[in-house]
N, C-alpha and C positions, 0 to 999 in steps of 0.2 A: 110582439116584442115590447120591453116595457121601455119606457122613455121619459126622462126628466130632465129638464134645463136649467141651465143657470143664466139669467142675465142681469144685463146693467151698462150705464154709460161706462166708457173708456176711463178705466186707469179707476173702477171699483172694487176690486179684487176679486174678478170672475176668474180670470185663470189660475192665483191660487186658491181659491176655495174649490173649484176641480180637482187639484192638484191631489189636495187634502183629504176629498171626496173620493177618491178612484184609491187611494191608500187606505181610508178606513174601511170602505164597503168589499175592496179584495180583502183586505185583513180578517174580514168576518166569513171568507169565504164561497164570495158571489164572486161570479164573471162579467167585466165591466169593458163595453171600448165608450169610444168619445170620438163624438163630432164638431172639428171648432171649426165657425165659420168666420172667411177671413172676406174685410171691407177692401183690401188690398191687393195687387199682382202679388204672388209668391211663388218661391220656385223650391222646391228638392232636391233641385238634380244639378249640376254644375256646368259649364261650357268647357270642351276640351275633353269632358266625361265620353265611353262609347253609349250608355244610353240616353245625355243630351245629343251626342249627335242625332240617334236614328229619331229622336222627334226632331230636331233642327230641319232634318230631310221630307218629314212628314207623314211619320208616321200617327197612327191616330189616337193608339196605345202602345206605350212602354210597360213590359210586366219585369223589373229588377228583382232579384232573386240569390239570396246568398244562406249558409248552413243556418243564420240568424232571425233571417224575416225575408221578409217580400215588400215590395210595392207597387202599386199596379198608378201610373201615371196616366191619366184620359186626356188628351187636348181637346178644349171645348172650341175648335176652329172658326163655330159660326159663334162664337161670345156668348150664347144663352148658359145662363146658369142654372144645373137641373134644381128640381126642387128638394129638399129634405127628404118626403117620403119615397123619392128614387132612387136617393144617397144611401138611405135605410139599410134599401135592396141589396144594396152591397157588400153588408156587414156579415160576417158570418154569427149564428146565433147567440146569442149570449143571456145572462140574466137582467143585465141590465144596460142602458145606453143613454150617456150622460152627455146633452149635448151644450155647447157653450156658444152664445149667440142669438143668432135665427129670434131675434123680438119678436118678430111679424107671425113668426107659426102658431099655432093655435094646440100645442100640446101645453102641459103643465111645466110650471120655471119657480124657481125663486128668483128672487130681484137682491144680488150684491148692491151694497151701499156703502160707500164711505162720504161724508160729511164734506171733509176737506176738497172734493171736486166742485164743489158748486152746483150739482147737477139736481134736479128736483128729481122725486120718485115718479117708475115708471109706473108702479102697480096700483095708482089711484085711477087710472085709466084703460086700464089690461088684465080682465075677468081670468086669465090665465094664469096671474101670479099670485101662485096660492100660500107663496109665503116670503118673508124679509130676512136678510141678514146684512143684520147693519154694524157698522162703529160706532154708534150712539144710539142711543132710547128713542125710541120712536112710539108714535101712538098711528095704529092703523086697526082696520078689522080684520087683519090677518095675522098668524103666528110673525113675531120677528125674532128672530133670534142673533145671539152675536155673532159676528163674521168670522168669529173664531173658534166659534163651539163647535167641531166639525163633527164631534160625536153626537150630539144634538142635532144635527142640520142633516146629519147621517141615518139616524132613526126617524126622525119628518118622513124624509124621501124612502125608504122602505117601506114606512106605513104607506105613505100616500099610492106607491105602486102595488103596495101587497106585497114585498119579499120582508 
């Protein structure tokens, strides 16, 4: 499976530059899902809903299921958070899988950048990020490109995985 990430401090424009990236790379005719990992509780499902009830009850999965999609809800009961390469698992195949987050793993990422957070870059310290996109000029020894170029930032990550 091939795998490439996007990260960066909060409120860098990771989630739209995915956005942008899952629209240009389907556009070129590859098949794309996305992993985003959340620092927060989040919820899907609603109270009052009958598949919030049957986990409310305790069940351990909820699989939701309508003419449109599916989703399969896992309660992690005892809190442990699987890792990425078990999340993987779960994906059905595709050409590519663009994951948003996960700093700590050890696949390949770009590093989102915008100026205006104050936040210092992560990729002077993180042999994984093998390239920049920023909102201003930056000097590094890796490609950086603008935060906007998605068509550019689009052909990077095809090269870099081989599609």
């Amino acid at each position: 499976m091939r795998l490439y990430g996007v990260t960066g401090w909060k409120n860098a424009g990771k989630t739209g530059l995915m956005e942008r990236l899952v629209t240009e790379i389907t556009g070129r005719g590859f098949s794309v899902s996305t992993v985003k990992h959340a620092h927060h509780s989040f919820d899907v499902d609603h109270p009052g809903k009958d598949s919030h009830r049957h986990r409310v009850a305790g069940a351990t999965e909820v699989l939701l299921s309508s003419g449109n999609r599916f989703a399969l809800m896992h309660e992690l009961r005892g809190g442990n958070e699987p890792p990425l390469a078990e999340l993987l698992t779960k994906l059905a195949p595709v050409d590519l899988v663009l994951v948003e987050g996960y700093k700590r793993d050890s696949h390949p990422k770009i590093e989102a950048f915008r100026a205006e957070t104050g936040n210092p870059l992560i990729a002077p310290g993180d042999a994984n990020i093998t390239a920049i996109a920023a909102d201003v000029p930056l000097q590094s020894d890796r490609p950086v490109f603008d935060l906007d170029d998605t068509v550019a930032i689009a052909d990077f990550i095809l090269a870099e995985v081989g599609l």
